[in-house]
ZALOGU-116317 format. One record per residue: residue number from 1; x, y, z of N, C-alpha, C in turn. Coordinates in steps of 0.05 Angstrom, whole numbers. Example, Ala and Ser with C-alpha at 12.3 -4.5 7.8 and 13.67 -1.06 7.14 Angstrom:
BEGIN
+------+--------+--------+--------+--------+--------+--------+--------+--------+--------+
| pati |     nu |     nv |     nw |    cau |    cav |    caw |     cu |     cv |     cw |
+------+--------+--------+--------+--------+--------+--------+--------+--------+--------+
|    1 |    264 |   -114 |    156 |    246 |    -90 |    156 |    264 |    -66 |    156 |
|    2 |    257 |    -45 |    142 |    273 |    -21 |    143 |    258 |      1 |    157 |
+------+--------+--------+--------+--------+--------+--------+--------+--------+--------+
//
This chain:
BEGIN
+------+--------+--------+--------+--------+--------+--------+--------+--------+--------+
| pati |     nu |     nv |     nw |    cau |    cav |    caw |     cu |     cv |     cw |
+------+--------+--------+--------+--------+--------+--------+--------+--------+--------+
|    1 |    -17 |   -260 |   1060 |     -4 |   -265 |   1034 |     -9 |   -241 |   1015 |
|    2 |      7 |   -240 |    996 |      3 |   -211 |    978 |    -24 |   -223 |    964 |
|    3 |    -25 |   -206 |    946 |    -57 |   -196 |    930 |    -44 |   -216 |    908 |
|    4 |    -58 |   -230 |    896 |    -51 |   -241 |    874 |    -68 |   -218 |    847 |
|    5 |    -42 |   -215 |    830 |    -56 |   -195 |    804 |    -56 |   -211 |    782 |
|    6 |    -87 |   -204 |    766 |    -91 |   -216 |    735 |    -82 |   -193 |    727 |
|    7 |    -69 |   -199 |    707 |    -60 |   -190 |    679 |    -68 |   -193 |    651 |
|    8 |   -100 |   -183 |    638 |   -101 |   -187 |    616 |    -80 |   -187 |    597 |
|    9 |    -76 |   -211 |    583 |    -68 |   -214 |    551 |    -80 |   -204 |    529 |
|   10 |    -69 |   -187 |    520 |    -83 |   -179 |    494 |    -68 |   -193 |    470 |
|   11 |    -79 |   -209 |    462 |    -69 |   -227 |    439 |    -62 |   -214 |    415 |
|   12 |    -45 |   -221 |    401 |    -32 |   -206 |    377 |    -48 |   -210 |    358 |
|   13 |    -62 |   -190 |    328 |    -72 |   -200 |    311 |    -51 |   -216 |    292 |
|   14 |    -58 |   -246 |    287 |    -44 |   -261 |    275 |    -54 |   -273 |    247 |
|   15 |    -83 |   -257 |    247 |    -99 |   -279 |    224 |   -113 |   -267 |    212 |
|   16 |   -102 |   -267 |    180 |   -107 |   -234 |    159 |   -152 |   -229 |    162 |
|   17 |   -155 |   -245 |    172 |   -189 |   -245 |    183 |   -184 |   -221 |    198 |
|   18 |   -174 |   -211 |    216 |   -173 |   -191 |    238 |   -159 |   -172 |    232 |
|   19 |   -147 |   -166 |    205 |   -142 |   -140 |    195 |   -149 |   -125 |    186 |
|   20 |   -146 |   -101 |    178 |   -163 |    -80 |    164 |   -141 |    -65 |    150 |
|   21 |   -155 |    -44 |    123 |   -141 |    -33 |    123 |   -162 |      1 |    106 |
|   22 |   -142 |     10 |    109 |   -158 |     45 |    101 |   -172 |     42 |     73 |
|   23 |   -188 |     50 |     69 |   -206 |     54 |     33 |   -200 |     63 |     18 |
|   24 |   -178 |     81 |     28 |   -157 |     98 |      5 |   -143 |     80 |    -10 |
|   25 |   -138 |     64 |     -3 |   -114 |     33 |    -18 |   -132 |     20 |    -46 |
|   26 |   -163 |     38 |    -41 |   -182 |     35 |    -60 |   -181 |     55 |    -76 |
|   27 |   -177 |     70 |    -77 |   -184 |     95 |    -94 |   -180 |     99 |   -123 |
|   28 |   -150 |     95 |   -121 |   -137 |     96 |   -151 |   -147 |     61 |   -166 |
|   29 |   -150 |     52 |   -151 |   -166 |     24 |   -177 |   -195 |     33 |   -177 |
|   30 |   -202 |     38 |   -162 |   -232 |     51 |   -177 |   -231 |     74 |   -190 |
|   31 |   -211 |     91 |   -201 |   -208 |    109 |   -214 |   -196 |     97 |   -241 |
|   32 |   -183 |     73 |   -240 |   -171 |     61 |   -263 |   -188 |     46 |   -279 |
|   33 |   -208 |     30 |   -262 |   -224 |     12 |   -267 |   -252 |     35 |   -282 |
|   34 |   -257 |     57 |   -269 |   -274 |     68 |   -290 |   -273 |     78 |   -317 |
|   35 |   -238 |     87 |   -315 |   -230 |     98 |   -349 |   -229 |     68 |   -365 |
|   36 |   -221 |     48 |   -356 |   -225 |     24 |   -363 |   -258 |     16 |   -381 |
|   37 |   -274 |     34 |   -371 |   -295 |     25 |   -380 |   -322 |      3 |   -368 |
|   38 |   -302 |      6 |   -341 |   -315 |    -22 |   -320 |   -337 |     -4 |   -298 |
|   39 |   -359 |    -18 |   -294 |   -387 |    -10 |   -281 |   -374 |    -18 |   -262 |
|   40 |   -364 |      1 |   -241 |   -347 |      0 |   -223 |   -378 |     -4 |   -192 |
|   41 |   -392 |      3 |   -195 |   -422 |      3 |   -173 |   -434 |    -26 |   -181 |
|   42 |   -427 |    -41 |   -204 |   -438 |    -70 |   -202 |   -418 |    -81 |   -187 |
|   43 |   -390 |    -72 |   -200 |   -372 |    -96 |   -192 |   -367 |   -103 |   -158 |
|   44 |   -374 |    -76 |   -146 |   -372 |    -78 |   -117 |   -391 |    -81 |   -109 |
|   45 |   -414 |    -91 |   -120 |   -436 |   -108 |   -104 |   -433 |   -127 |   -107 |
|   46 |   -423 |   -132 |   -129 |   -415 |   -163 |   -128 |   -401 |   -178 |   -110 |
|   47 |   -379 |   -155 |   -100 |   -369 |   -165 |    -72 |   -369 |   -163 |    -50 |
|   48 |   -397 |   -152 |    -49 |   -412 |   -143 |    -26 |   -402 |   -116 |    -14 |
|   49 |   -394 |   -103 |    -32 |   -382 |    -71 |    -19 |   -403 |    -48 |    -31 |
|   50 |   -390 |    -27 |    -10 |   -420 |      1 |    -29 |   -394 |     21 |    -33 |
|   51 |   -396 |     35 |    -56 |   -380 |     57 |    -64 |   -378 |     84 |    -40 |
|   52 |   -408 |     86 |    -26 |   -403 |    107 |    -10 |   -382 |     93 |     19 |
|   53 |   -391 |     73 |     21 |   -375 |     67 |     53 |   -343 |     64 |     38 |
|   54 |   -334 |     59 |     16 |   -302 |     70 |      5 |   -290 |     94 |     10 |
|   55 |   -307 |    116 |      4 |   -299 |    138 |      1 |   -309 |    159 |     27 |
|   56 |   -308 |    143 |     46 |   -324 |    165 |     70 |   -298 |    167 |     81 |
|   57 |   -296 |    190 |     95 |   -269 |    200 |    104 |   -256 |    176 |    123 |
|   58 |   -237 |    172 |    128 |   -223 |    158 |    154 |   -232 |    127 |    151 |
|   59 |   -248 |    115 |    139 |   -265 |     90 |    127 |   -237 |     77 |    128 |
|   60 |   -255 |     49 |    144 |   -229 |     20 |    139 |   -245 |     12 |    128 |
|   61 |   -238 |    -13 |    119 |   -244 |    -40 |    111 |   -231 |    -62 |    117 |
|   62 |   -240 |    -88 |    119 |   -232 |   -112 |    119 |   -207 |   -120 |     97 |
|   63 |   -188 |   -125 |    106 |   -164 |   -131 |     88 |   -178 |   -157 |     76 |
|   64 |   -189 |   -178 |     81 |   -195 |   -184 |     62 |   -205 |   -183 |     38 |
|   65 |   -224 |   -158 |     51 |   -244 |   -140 |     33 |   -233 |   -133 |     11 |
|   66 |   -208 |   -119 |     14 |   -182 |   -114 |      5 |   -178 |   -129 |    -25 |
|   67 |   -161 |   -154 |    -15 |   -155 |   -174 |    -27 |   -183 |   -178 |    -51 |
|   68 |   -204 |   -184 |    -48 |   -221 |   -192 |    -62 |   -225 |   -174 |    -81 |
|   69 |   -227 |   -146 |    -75 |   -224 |   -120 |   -101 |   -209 |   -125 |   -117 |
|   70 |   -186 |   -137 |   -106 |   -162 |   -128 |   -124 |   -163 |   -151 |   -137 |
|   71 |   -177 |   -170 |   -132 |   -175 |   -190 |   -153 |   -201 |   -198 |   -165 |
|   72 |   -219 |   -192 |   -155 |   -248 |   -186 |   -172 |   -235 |   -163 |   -206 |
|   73 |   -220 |   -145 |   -196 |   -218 |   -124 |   -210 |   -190 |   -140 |   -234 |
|   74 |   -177 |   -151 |   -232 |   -160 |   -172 |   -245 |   -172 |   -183 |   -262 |
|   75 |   -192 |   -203 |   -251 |   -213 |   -220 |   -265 |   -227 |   -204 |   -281 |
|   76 |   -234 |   -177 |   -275 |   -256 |   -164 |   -294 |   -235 |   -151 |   -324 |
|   77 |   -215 |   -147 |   -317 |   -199 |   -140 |   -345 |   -176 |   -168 |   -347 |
|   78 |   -192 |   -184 |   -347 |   -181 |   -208 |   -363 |   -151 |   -209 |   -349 |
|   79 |   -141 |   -214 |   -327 |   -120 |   -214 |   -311 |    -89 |   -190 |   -330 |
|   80 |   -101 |   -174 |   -327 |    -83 |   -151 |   -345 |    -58 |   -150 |   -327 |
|   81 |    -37 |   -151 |   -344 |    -11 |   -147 |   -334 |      5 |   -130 |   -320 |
|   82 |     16 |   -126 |   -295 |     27 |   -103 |   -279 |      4 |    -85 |   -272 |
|   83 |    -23 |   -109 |   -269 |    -44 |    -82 |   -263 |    -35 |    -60 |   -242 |
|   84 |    -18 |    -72 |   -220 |    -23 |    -58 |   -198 |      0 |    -33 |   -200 |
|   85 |     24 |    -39 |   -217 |     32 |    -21 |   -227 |     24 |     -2 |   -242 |
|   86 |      9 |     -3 |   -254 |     -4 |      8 |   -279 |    -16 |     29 |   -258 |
|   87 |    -47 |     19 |   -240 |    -52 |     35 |   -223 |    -41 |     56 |   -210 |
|   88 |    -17 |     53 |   -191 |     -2 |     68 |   -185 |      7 |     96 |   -201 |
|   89 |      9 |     78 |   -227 |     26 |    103 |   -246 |      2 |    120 |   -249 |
|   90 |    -18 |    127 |   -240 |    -37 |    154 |   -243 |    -29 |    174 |   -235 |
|   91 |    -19 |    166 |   -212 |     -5 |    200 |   -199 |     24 |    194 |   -206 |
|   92 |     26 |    229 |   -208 |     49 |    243 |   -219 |     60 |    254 |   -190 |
|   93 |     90 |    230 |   -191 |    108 |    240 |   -160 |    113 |    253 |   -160 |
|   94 |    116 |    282 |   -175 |    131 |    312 |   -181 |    105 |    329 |   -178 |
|   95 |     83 |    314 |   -183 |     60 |    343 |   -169 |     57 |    359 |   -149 |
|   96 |     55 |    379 |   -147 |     59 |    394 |   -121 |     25 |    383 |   -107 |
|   97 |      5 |    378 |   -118 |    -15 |    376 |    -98 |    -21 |    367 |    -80 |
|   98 |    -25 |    358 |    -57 |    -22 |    333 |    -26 |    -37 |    312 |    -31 |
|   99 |    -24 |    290 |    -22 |    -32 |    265 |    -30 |    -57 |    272 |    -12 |
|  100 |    -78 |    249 |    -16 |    -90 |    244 |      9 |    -75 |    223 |     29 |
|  101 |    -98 |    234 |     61 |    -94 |    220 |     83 |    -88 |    181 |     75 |
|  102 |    -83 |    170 |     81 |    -56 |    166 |    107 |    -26 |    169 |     93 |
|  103 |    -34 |    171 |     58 |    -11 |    180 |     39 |      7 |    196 |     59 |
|  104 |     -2 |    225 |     54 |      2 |    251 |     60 |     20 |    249 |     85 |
|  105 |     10 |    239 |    106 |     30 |    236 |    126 |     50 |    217 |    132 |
|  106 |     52 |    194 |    110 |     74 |    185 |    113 |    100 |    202 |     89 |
|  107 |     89 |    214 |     67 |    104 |    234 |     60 |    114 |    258 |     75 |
|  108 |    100 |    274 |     98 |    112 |    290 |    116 |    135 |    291 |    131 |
|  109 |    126 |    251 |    137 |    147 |    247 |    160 |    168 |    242 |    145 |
|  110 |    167 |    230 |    111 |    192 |    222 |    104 |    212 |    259 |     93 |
|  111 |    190 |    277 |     92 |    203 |    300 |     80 |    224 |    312 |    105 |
|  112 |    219 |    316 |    128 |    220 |    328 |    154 |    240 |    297 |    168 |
|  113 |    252 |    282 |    153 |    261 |    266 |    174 |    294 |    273 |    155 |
|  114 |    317 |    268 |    171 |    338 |    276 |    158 |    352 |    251 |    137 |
|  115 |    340 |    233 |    150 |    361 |    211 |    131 |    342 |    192 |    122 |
|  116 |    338 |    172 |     94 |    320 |    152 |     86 |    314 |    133 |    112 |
|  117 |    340 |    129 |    122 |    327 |    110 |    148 |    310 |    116 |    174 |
|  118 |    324 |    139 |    183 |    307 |    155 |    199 |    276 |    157 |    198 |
|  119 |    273 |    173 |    174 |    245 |    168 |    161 |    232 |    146 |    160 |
|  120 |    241 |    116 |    155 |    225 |     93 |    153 |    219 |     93 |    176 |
|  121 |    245 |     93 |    201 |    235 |     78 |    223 |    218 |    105 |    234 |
|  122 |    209 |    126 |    231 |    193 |    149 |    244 |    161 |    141 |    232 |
|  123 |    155 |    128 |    213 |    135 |    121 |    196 |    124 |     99 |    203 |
|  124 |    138 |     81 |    208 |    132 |     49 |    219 |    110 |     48 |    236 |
|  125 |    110 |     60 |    264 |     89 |     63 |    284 |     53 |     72 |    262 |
|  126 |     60 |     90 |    241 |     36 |     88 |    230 |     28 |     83 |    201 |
|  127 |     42 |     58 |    193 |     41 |     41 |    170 |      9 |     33 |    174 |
|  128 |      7 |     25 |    194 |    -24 |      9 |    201 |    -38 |     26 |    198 |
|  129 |    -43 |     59 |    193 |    -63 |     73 |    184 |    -69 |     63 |    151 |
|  130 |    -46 |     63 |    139 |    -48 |     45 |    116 |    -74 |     24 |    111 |
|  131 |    -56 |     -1 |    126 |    -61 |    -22 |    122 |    -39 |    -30 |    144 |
|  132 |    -63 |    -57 |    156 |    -45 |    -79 |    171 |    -31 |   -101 |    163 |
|  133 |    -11 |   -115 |    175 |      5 |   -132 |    159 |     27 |   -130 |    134 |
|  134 |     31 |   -101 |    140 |     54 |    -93 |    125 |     77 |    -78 |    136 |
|  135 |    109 |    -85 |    132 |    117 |    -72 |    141 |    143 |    -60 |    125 |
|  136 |    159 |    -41 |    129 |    181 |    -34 |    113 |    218 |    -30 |    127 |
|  137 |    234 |    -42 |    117 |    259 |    -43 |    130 |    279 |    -35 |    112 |
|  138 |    297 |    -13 |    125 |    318 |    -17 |    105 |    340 |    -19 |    120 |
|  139 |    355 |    -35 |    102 |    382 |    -57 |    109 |    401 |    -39 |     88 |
|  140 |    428 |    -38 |    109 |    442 |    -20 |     98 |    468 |    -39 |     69 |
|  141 |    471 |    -32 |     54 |    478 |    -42 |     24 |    508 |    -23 |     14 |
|  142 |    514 |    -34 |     -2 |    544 |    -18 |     -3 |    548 |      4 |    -24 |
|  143 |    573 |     12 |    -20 |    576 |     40 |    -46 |    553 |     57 |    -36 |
|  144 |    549 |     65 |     -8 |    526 |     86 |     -7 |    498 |     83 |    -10 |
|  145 |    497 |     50 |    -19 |    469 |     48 |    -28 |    452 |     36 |      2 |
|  146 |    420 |     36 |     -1 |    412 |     16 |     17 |    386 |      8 |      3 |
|  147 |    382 |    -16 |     15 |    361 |    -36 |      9 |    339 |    -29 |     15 |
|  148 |    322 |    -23 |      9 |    290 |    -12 |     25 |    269 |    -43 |     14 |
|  149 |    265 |    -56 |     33 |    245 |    -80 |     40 |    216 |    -78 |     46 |
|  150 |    206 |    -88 |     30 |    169 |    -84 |     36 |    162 |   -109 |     43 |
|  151 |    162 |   -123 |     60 |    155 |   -144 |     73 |    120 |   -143 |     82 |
|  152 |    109 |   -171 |     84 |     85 |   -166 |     79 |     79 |   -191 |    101 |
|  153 |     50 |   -186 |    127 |     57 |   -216 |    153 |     38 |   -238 |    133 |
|  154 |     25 |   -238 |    110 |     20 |   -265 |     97 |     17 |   -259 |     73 |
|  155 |     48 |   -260 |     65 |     54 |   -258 |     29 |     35 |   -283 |      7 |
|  156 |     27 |   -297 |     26 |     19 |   -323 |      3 |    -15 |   -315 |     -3 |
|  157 |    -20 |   -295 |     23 |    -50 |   -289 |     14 |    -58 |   -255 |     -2 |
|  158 |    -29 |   -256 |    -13 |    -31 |   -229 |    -19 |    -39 |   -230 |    -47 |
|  159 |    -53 |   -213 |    -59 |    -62 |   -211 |    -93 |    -20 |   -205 |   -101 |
|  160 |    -17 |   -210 |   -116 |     -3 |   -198 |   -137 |      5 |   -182 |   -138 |
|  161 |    -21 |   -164 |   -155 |    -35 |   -130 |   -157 |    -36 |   -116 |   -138 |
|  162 |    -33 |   -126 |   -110 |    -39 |   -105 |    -90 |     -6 |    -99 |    -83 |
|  163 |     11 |   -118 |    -88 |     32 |   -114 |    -84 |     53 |   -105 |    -98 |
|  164 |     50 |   -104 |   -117 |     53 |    -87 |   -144 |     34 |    -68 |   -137 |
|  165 |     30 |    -50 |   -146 |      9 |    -27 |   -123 |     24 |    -13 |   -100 |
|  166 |     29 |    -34 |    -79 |     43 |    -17 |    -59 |     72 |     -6 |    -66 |
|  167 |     83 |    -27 |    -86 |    115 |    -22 |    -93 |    119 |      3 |   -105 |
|  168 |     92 |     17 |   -122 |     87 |     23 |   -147 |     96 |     56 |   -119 |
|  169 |     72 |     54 |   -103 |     65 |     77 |    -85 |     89 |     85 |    -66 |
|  170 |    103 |     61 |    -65 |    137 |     67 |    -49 |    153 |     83 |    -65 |
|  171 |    154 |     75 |    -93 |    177 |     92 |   -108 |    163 |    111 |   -124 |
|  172 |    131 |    118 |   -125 |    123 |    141 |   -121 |    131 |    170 |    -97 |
|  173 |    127 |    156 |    -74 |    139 |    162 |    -54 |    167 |    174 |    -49 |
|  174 |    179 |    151 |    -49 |    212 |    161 |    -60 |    222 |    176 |    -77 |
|  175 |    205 |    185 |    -96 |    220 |    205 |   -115 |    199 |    233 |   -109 |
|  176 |    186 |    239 |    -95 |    180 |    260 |    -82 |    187 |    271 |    -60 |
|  177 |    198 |    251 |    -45 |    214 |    264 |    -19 |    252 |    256 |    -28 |
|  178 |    255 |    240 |    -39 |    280 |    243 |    -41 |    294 |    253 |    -69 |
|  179 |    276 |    278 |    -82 |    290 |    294 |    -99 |    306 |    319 |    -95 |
|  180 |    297 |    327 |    -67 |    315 |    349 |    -62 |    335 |    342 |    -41 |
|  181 |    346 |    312 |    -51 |    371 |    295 |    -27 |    387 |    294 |    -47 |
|  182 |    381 |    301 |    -65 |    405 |    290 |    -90 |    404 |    261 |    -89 |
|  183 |    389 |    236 |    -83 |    383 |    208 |    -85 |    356 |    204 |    -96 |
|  184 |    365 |    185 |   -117 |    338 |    167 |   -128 |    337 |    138 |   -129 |
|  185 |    308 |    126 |   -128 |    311 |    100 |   -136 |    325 |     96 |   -148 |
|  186 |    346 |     68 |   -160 |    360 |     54 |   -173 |    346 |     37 |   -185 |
|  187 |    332 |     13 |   -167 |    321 |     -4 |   -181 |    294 |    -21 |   -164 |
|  188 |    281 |    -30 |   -174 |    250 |    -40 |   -161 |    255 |    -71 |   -166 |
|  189 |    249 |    -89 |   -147 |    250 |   -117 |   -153 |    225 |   -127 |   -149 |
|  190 |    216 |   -150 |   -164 |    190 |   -158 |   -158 |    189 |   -177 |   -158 |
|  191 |    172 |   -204 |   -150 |    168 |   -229 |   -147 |    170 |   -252 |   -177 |
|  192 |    149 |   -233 |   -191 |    140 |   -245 |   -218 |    158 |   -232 |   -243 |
|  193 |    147 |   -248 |   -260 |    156 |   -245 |   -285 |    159 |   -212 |   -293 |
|  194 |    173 |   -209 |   -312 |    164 |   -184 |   -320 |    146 |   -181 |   -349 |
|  195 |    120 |   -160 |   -352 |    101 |   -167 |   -358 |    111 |   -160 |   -394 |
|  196 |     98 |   -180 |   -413 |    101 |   -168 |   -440 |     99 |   -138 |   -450 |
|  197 |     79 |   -131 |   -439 |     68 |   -104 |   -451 |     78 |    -84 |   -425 |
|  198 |     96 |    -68 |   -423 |     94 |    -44 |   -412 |     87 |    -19 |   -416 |
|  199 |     71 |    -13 |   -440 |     57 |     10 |   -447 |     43 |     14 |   -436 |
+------+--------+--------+--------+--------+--------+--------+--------+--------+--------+
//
């Protein structure tokens, strides 16, 4: 009789417990959170993190780990409005200087790819240097336009802030690689309200 063959299963990560994501997705709130005025080395002991294991090159973290910054950091400025927007707006999309790593290379691929869609789907395979559990689609829309989708695999355990944050870093994104297409963002949609204070 033939050889009977096992075939390990490698099971899908399904359970935001088994995700991770890069320490860079930290950076700019601990850069916001210190002009803020906030003892940024208490607040991450408080949630059991150390400033150096953030900032060591190539450094993941626990996406939950994640989650809990971003809302420890909420709680510490009194749940401030469009924080995660706000964050984002530190960098200037028209600067010539290079983002950092895993930024940096999803800007390459979108500069070097010929069309907005092209580019998403050339980027996709390394979204997960990012962060896991996120993904991006664009669906094509009329009069020339298209839809660009930030879909997220467990929106209900997502901060807010972090997602506002990522939206913030997409159309940062977009208007650095797609200014010399002659195309710009139109418009940003978001879940929530829109916030009183936009100053």
């Amino acid at each position: 009789s033939p050889e009977r063959c096992i075939v390990p299963v490698v099971p899908l990560r399904s359970d935001v417990a088994d995700y991770t994501a890069s320490t860079a997705m930290t950076w700019l709130l601990l850069t916001y959170l210190r002009r803020r005025g906030v003892d940024v080395g208490s607040l991450l002991a408080q949630e059991g993190l150390a400033l150096a294991n953030l900032v060591a090159p190539g450094a993941r973290m626990r996406l939950e780990e994640l989650y809990r910054l971003w809302r420890a950091a909420a709680r510490v400025l009194g749940d401030e409005e469009a924080l995660g927007v706000r964050v984002a707006s530190l960098i200037d999309p028209l600067a010539t200087l290079s983002w950092s790593m895993p930024f940096s290379l999803l800007e390459s691929i979108s500069r070097v790819s010929p069309t907005i869609r092209e580019g998403i789907e050339r980027q996709k395979p390394y979204l997960r240097l990012m962060r896991d559990g996120f993904s991006v689609n664009v669906e094509d829309w009329h009069s020339g336009r298209a839809l660009i989708r930030w879909e997220f695999a467990t929106p209900e355990q997502e901060p807010r802030e972090l997602i506002d944050f990522q939206m913030g870093m997409g159309v940062m994104l977009s208007r650095r690689t797609l200014a010399n297409r002659g195309a710009t963002p139109l418009e940003v949609w978001f879940t929530q309200r829109e916030p009183r204070d936009l100053a």
